[in-house]
Structure formats: structure tokens, C-alpha cells
C-alpha positions in Angstrom: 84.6 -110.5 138.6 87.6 -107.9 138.0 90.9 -110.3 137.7 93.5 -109.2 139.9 97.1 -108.6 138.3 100.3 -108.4 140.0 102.7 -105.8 139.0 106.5 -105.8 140.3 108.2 -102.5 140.0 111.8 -103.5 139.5 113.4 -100.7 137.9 115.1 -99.2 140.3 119.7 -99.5 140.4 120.1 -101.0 144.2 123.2 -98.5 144.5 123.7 -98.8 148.4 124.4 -102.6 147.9 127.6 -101.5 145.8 130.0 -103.3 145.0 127.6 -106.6 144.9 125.1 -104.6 143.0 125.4 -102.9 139.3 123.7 -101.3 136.7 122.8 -105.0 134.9 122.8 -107.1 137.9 120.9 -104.7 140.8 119.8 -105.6 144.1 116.5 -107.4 142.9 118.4 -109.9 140.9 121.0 -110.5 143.9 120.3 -113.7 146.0 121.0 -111.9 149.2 118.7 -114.4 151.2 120.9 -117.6 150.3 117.2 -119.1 149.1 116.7 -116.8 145.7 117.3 -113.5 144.0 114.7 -110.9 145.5 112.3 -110.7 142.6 111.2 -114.3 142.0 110.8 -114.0 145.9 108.3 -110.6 145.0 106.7 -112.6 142.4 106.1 -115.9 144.6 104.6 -114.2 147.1 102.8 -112.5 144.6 101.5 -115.5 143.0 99.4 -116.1 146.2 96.8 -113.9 144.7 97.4 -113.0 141.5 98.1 -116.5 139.3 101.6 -116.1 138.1 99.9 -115.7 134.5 98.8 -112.4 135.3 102.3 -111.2 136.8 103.8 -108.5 135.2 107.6 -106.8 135.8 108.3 -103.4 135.3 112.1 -103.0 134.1 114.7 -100.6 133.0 115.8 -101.4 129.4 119.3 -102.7 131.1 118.5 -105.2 132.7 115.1 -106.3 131.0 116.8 -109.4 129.1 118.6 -110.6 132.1 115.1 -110.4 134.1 113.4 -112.6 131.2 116.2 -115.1 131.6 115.9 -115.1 135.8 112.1 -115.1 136.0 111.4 -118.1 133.4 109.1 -120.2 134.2 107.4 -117.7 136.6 106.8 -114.3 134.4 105.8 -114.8 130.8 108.5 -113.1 128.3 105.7 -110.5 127.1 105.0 -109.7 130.4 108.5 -107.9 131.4 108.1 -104.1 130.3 110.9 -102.4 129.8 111.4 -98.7 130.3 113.9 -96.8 128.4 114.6 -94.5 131.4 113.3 -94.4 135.0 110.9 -92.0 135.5 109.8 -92.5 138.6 106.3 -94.9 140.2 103.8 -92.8 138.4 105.0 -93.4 135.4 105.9 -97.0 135.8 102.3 -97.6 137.6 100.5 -95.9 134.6 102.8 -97.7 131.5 101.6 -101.2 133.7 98.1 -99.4 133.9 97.5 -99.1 130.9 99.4 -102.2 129.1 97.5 -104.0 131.3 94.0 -102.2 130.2 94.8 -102.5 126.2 96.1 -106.4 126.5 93.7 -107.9 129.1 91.1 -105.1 129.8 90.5 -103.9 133.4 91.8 -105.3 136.7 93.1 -105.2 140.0 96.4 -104.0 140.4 98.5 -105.6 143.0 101.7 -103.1 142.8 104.8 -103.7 144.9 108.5 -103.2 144.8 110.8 -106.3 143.8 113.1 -105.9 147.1 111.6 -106.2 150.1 111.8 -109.2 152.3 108.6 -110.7 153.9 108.9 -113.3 156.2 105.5 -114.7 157.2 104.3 -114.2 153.4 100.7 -116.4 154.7 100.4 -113.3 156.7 101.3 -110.8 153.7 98.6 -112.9 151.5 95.8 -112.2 153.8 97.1 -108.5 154.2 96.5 -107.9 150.2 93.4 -110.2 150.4 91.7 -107.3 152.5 93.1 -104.3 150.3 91.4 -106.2 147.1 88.4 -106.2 148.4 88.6 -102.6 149.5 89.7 -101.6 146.0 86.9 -103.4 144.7 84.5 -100.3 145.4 86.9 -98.0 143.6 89.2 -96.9 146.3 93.1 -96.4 146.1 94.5 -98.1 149.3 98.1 -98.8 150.4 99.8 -100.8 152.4 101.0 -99.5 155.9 103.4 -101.5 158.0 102.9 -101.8 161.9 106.2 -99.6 162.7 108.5 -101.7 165.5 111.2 -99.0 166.0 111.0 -95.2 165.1 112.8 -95.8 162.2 114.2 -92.2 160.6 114.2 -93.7 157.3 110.9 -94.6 156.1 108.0 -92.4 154.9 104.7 -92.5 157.5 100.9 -92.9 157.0 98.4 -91.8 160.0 95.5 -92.8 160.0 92.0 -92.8 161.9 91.9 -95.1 164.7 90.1 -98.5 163.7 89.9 -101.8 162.1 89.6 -103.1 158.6 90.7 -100.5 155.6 90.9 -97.1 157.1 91.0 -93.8 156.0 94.0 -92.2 155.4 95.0 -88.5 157.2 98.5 -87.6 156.0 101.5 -88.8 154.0 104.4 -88.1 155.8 108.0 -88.1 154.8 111.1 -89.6 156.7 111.2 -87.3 160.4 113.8 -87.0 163.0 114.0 -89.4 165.4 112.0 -87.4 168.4 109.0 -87.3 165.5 109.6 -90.8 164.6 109.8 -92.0 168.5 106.1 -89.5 168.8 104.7 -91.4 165.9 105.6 -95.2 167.6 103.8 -94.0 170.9 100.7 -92.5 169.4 99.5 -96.5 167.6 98.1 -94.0 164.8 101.2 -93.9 162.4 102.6 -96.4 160.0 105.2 -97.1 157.7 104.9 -96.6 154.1 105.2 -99.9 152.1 105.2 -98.7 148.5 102.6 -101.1 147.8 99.5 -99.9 146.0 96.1 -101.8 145.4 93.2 -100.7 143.0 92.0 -101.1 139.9 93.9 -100.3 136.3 91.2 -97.6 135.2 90.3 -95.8 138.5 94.9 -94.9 138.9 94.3 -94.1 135.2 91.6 -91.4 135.5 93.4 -90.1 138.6 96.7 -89.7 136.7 94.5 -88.2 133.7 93.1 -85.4 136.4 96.5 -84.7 138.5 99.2 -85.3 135.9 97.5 -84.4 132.3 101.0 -84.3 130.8 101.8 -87.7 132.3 98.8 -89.2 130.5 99.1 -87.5 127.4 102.2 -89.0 127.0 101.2 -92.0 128.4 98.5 -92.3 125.6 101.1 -91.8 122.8 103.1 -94.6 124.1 100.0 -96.8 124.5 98.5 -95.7 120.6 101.3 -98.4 119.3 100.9 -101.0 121.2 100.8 -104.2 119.0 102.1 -102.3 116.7 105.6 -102.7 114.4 107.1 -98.8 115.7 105.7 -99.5 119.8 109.5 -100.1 120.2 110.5 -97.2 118.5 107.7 -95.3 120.0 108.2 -96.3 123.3 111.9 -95.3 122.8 111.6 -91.6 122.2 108.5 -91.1 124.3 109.0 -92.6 127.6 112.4 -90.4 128.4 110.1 -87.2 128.0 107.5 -88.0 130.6 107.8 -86.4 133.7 109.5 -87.7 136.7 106.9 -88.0 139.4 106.7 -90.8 142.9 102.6 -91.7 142.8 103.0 -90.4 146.3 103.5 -87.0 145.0 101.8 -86.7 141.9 98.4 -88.5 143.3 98.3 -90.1 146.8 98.9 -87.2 148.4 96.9 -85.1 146.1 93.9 -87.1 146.7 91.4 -87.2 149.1 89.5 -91.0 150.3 92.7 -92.9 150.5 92.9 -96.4 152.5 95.5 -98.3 154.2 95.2 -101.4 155.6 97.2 -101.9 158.0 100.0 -104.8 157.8 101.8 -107.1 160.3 104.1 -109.5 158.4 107.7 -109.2 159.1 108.4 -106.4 156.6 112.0 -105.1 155.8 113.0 -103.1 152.8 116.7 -104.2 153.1 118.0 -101.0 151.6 121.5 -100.6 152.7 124.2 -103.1 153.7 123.2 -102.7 157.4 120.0 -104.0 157.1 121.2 -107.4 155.8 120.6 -108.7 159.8 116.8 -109.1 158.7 117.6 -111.8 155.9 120.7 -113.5 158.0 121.0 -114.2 161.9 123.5 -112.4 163.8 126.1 -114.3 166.0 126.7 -113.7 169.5 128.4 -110.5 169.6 125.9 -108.7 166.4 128.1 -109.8 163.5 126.6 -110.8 160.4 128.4 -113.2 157.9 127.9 -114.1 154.6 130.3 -117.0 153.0 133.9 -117.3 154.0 134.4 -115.1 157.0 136.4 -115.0 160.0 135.7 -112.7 162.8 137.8 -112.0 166.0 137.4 -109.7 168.4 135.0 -108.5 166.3 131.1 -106.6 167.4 128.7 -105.6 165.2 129.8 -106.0 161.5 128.8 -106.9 158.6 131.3 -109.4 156.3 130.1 -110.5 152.9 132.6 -112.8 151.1 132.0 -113.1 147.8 134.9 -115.7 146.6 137.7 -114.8 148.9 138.2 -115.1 152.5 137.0 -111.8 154.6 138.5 -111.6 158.0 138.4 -108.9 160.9 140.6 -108.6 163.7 139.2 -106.1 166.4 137.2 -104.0 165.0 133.5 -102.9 165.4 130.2 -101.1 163.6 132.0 -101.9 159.9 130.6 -103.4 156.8 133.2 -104.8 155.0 132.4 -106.5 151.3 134.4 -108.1 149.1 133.8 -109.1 145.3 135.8 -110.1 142.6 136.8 -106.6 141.6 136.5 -104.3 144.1 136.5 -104.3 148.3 134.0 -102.2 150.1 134.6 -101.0 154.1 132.6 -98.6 155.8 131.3 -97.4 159.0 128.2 -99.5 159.3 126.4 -96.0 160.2 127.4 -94.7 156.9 125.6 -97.7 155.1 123.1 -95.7 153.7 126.1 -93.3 151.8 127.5 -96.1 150.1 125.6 -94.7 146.7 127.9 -91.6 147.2 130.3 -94.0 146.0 128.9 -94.9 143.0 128.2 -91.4 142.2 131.8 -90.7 142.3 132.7 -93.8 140.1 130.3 -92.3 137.7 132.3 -88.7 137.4 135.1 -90.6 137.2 134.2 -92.5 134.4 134.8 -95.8 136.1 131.7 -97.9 133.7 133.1 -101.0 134.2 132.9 -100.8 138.2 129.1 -99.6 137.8 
């Protein structure tokens, strides 16, 4: 029997939960649930099927020390692979890949981002319970989330009418809202999850097929592992692979792809106007995180971080407050906060990234 490993991609900068989030302390090491930071949240609900021994993290080189120090106890120190540069999910799926293949041998890849919340995580257990034994055969399946709104900002899976794993038709990427509000009528669309399931050497041979140059590089990298130069190796290699989402570069490439279809309470939490699904609005839509006061006040959003946030009159902001900067914005505009940091970054403002 194939052991199953789970692997949390947790590379990525968490820009649109600026100013809370930086370059060494990103969205999955925030607590933003008031319980724990996201990842040890991804890697408890992880550990339902895949014994925490076999949990591995897939890091940028920034924040890989500060992961080790967060995730003791839960991820061993070894396990915590840290890219020099991000490269994208084919990449960091095919570095786990093939770690993975070279330290254990071959396996069951559980793959999932370190930032979502879940709430009924019995329910997400069961969900991956199913795509393992699907994967079992050889298949690549996915994760597809029972859409509740026709959300504009998610990627969409149909699929063939049915039960059980089912075959997948198209990948589709984020529509406008009439396509969205077709695809939540017609019970044959989902959302994309960004979570993967199959084993280590069948992504491998895919990758090998679709993205030769990927895998050649790939290879290098893994000729030193256990080795005194896979540090230095590593280094100089990884920047040069290609920049490629597994979407692209093989899902959608790909014929026989599964979904199985999930119903969990899923919410990527990707913007400051999401923050609703991890705290409960009051009366009149306003959430509140720590010291807040809000009069006359409709649906905002008012994170304190050590000072004392108020609003007086005002609706549809997020206001955010930290010890060195104070963010407001229309709460449409949530999702353009990472302009922000992108001007920071020409301005040469490091210590505010």
C-alpha cells in the first residue's frame, strides 16, 4: 500500500492582506482566525489523512526559517523545502514530487494551498478520502468546490453529470458575472480548489511529457540531493526553471482528469473583504477584529492591530491599522490592495514590504 503524503504549498507573498501581511510574515503565517496562523490550520486538517510525519511545506527561501520555527512540533525541520524563487505550482509540485520520490520512494500526493479556511474539516477529510482512492488507479483528480454564489473570482471546472470522481470537461478561468451566474444554474460547474491528489511518479511523468525543460531542470536539482553542494545547487538552478501554474502546463493539457466534487465550507480568504467567512458580522455587516468602535457604520471591515480603530458614518470600507502603517479602502477595491505594495516596491519602501 502507496503511503499518502501531504504537501502544503506555502510559498506564495499574501500581498492583498497588506499592511498585516509582508514578505517574512505572509498571510499563511497570520492568525487571522483568532484560533492559529493559517498553515498549521492546512497542516491539521491535513494530518487527517496523511500522519503529520509525512507532511511536507513548500516555502520561499524568506520565510522558510520562520515556517520551521511556527510549524514545530507538527512538520519535521527536513521536511520544509525551500525555494529560492517562486516559480509557480508546477514547479513547486514537481521539487515536492520528486524530494518526496528520492527520500521516501513513491506516494500519494495530497497537494493543497496553506490559506484557505475550511470549516467542517470532518467533511473535507472524507472529500480527500474519495480523491485517494481515485488516484490510486493512476488518475490526476482535483478538488472542485460546490459553487454557492457566481463568484467572478475563482477559476471553474465542468464536469459530466454524476456521482463519485467524475470526469473532467474544461478548465475554465475567472468569467463575468452573467457566465458565472449561467454556470450556478446549470449544477455542472465548480470552483477550482487548487488542491491536487495523485501519486509522486504519475505528476512526474506528466511534467517529463508536457514540460521537458521543467524536468530537466528538475532532475539537476534532484541529482544533489543528500549531497554537500544540493544547497548550492538548488540555489542557482531553481531561479532558471520555468514559471508555469500545473493548470496550465498539465491539467489542462491532459486528457482523463477527475474531480470530486466538495461540500465543506470552503473560502480562500484572499482579500481583506473576505475576512466575513473567518469572523461573524454584526448587525448592520460590519466586521471587527480587536479594538474597534463602529457608529453609524454598514458594512466594513476594522482590524485593530494595537490601537483603537473607530468609524463614524461611513460604509463599504476596510480600514486596518498596524503598528507602522494604516490601510483604508473601498471594500470593493479589496482585491487592489497589492497595487499598493507594488508601488511601495518602485518606491523603494523595503521596510514597509
Amino acid at each position: 500500500m502507496l503511503e499518502i503524503y501531504g504537501v502544503i504549498m506555502a510559498g506564495g507573498g499574501g500581498t492583498r492582506f497588506w499592511p498585516l501581511s509582508r514578505r517574512r510574515t505572509p498571510k499563511q503565517l497570520l492568525n487571522l482566525s483568532g484560533k492559529d496562523i493559517m498553515v498549521n490550520e492546512a497542516a491539521d486538517r491535513l494530518a487527517q489523512v496523511a500522519a503529520y510525519r509525512n507532511l511536507y511545506i513548500v516555502t520561499n527561501c524568506e520565510q522558510a526559517e520562520e515556517m520551521k520555527r511556527v510549524t514545530a512540533g507538527r512538520i519535521r525541520a527536513d521536511h520544509i523545502l525551500s525555494e529560492p524563487a517562486a516559480r509557480n505550482t508546477a514547479a513547486c509540485i514537481g521539487y515536492a514530487a520528486m524530494k518526496i520520490v528520492h527520500d521516501r520512494g513513491d506516494g500519494i500526493l495530497v497537494v493543497t494551498p496553506s490559506d484557505a479556511y475550511i470549516r467542517d474539516t470532518q467533511a473535507f477529510a472524507a472529500v480527500l478520502e474519495r480523491a485517494v482512492d481515485a488516484a490510486r488507479g493512476g488518475a490526476l483528480v482535483t478538488v472542485g468546490i460546490t459553487p454557492t454564489f457566481p463568484a467572478t473570482g475563482y477559476g471553474y471546472i465542468r464536469c459530466a453529470k454524476g456521482e463519485g470522481a467524475l470526469p473532467v470537461e474544461q478548465f475554465i478561468e475567472k468569467p463575468p458575472r452573467e457566465k458565472a451566474e449561467e454556470y450556478l444554474a446549470s449544477g455542472r460547474y465548480f470552483w477550482n480548489s487548487g488542491m491536487f491528489i495523485w501519486k509522486a511518479s504519475v505528476i512526474l511523468q506528466r511534467i517529463e511529457a508536457l514540460l521537458p525543460e521543467l524536468y530537466g531542470g528538475l532532475q539537476t536539482i534532484a541529482a544533489s540531493f543528500g549531497r554537500e553542494d544540493e544547497a548550492r545547487v538548488t540555489a542557482q538552478g531553481y531561479p532558471t526553471l520555468p514559471s508555469v501554474s500545473v493548470d496550465k502546463g498539465i491539467l489542462e493539457r491532459t486528457d482523463g482528469i477527475l474531480v470530486v466534487p466538495g461540500e465543506f465550507g470552503w473560502n480562500d480568504v484572499g482579500s481583506w473583504d473576505m475576512l466575513g467567512a473567518l469572523h461573524p458580522c454584526d448587525e448592520n455587516g460590519n466586521i471587527a477584529v480587536g479594538d474597534t468602535i463602529a457608529v453609524d457604520t454598514e458594512n466594513t471591515v476594522l482590524y485593530a492591530g494595537g490601537r483603537l480603530v473607530a468609524a463614524v458614518g461611513v460604509s463599504d470600507l476596510v480600514v486596518v491599522e498596524t503598528p507602522d502603517a494604516v490601510l483604508v479602502c473601498h471594500r470593493s477595491a479589496a482585491q487592489d490592495v497589492k497595487k499598493i505594495v507594488d508601488r511601495l516596491k518602485e518606491a523603494g519602501r523595503e521596510e514597509l514590504l
